[in-house]
C-alpha positions as CSV (number, residue, x, y, z in Angstrom):
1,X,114.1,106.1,41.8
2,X,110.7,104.5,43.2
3,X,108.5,107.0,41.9
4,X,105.7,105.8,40.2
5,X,104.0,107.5,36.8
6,X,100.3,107.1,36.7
7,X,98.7,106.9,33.0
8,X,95.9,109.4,32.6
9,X,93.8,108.9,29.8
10,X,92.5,112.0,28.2
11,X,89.1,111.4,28.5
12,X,89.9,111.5,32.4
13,X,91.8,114.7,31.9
14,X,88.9,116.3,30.2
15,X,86.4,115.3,32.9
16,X,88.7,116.6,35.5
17,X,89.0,119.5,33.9
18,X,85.2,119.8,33.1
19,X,84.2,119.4,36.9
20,X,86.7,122.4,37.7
21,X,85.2,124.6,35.2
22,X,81.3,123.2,36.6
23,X,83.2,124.1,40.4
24,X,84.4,127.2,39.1
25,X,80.8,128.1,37.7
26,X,78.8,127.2,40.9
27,X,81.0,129.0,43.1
28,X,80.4,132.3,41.1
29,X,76.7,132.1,41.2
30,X,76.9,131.2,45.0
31,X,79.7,132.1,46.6
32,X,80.5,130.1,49.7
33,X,80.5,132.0,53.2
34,X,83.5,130.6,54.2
35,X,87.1,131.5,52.3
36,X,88.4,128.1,54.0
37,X,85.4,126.0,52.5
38,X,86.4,127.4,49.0
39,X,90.0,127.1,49.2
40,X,89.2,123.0,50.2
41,X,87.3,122.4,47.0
42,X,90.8,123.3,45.2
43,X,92.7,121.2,46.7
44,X,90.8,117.9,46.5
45,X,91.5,116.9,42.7
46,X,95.4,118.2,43.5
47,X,98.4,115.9,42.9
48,X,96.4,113.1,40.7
49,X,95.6,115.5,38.0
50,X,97.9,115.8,34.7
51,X,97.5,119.5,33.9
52,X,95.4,120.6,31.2
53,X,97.4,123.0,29.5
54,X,99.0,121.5,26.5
């Protein structure tokens, strides 16, 4: 009953979801050494992010 909705404009969804595509980009043209480093990139933008996907 406490929860609380947080308003995300679109603008912020598209830049959210622009910097995941830019992430997505950089990490194929240099892939990190470490499959731990990658996997924390992920998760940093998780849980305050609406989803993009109409």
């Amino acid at each position: 009953m406490g929860e609380i909705i947080r308003f995300i404009s679109k603008s912020e969804r598209e830049r959210a979801r622009l910097i995941r595509e830019a992430r997505a980009n950089y990490e194929r043209i240099f892939p990190s050494a470490d499959p731990a480093d990658a996997q924390g990139t992920a998760d940093e933008g998780s849980g305050s992010e609406a989803s993009s996907k109409p």
